[in-house]
N, C-alpha and C positions, 0 to 999 in steps of 0.2 A: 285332767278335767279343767275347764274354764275356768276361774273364777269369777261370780256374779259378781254384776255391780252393784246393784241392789238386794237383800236378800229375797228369797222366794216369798216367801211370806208378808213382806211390806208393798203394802194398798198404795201404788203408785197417784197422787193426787192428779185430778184433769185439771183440774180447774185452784185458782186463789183469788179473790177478791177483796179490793181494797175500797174507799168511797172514791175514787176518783178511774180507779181502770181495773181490766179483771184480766187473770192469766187463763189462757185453754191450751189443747194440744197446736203446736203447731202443723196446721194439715194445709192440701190446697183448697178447702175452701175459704181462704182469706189470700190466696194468690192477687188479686188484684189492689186489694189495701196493703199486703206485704211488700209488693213489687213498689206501686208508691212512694213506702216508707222508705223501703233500701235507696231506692234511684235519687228521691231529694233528700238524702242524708251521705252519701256515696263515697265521696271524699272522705269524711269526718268518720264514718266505720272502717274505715281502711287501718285504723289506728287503735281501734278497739280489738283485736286479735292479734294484735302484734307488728312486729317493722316488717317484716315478711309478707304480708299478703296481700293479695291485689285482687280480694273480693271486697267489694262486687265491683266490676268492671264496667265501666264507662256504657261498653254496648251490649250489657245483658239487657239478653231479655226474656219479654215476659213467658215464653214457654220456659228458660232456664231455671225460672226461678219457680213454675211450678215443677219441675223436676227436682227441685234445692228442697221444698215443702215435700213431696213424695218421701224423699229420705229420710227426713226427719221423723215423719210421720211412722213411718216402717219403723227406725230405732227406737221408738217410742214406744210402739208396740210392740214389739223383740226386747225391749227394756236392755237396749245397749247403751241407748242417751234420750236425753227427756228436753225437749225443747218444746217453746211455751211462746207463743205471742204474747204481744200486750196491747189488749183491746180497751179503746173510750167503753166509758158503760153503759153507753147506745149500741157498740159493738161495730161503727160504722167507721174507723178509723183507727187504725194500726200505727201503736205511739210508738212499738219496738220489740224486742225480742228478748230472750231469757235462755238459755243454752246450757244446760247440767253434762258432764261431762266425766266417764272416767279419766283417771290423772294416771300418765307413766310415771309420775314421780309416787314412790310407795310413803312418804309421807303425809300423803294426803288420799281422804277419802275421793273428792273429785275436784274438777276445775270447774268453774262456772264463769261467762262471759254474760254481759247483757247491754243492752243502748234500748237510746231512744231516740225517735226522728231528730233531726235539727231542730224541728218546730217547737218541741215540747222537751228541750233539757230541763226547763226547771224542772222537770220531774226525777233524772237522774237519780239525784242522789236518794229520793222517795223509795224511787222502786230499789235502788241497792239497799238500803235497810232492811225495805219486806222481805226481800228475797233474802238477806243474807238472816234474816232472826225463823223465816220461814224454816230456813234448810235447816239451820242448826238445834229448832224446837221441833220439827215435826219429821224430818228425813232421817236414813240411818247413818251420818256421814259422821263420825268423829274431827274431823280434819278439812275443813274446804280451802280451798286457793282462788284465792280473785286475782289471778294474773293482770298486769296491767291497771290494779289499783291497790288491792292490799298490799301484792310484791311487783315489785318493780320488773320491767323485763328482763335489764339486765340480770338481775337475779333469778327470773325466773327461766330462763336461759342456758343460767350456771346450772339448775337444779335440772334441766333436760339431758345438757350434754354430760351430766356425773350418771345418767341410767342408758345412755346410749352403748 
């Protein structure tokens, strides 16, 4: 049998709101504010997942990335993984994304990744607070991991390749 990521029983949140931006499910109806944000931030996320990845890519495009929103959306709903845009609270511009994750490392409940366009860093370190006092007071996670800011890659590297 699987192990859930989440238990059956906890009320997955759609939505968090703060006075400056509000979290929803990441779906494609924000494919064209999402695409946006990735493509002038593009470089600068390459670095937020890690030294390995070369998303997003120079020439993606805008159908890819509504393919990229499909996904998320599905595991969202299958409650494999919970990804969250981060909407202005007009709703008309997509500051960045939120990304809840099962972790292969069993020390930890899950991994979470998050940014925000180039346009709007100062908000950075805002939304990691909410998100991080969010997960920890209202999710079932005992244990989270902010790769690439709580722990370092290289560390978090070491703790992949000890479960491979």
């Amino acid at each position: 049998m699987t192990k859930l990521f989440v238990p059956q029983e906890f009320i997955v949140p759609e939505s968090f709101v703060t006075e400056q931006y509000g979290l929803e499910i990441l779906s494609p109806s924000v494919t064209e504010i999402d695409y946006d944000a990735v493509m002038t931030s593009r470089v600068r996320l390459r670095s937020v997942f890690g030294e390995k990845t070369e998303w997003p890519k120079d020439d993606m495009s805008l159908e890819e990335n509504r393919r990229d929103l499909q996904r998320h959306e599905l595991e969202f709903k299958s409650r494999q993984a919970f990804a969250y845009t981060v909407l202005s609270i007009s709703r008309e511009k997509c500051i960045g994304c939120v990304y809840i994750e099962p972790s292969p490392v069993s020390e930890f409940g899950c991994e979470v990744y998050l940014w925000v366009r180039d346009s709007h860093l100062d908000l950075d370190a805002d939304l990691y607070n909410n998100i991080r006092s969010w997960l920890m007071n209202s999710w079932p996670f005992k244990s989270i991991a902010f790769p690439g800011r709580e722990i370092s890659w290289d560390k978090w590297n070491l703790y992949l390749s000890k479960k491979l």
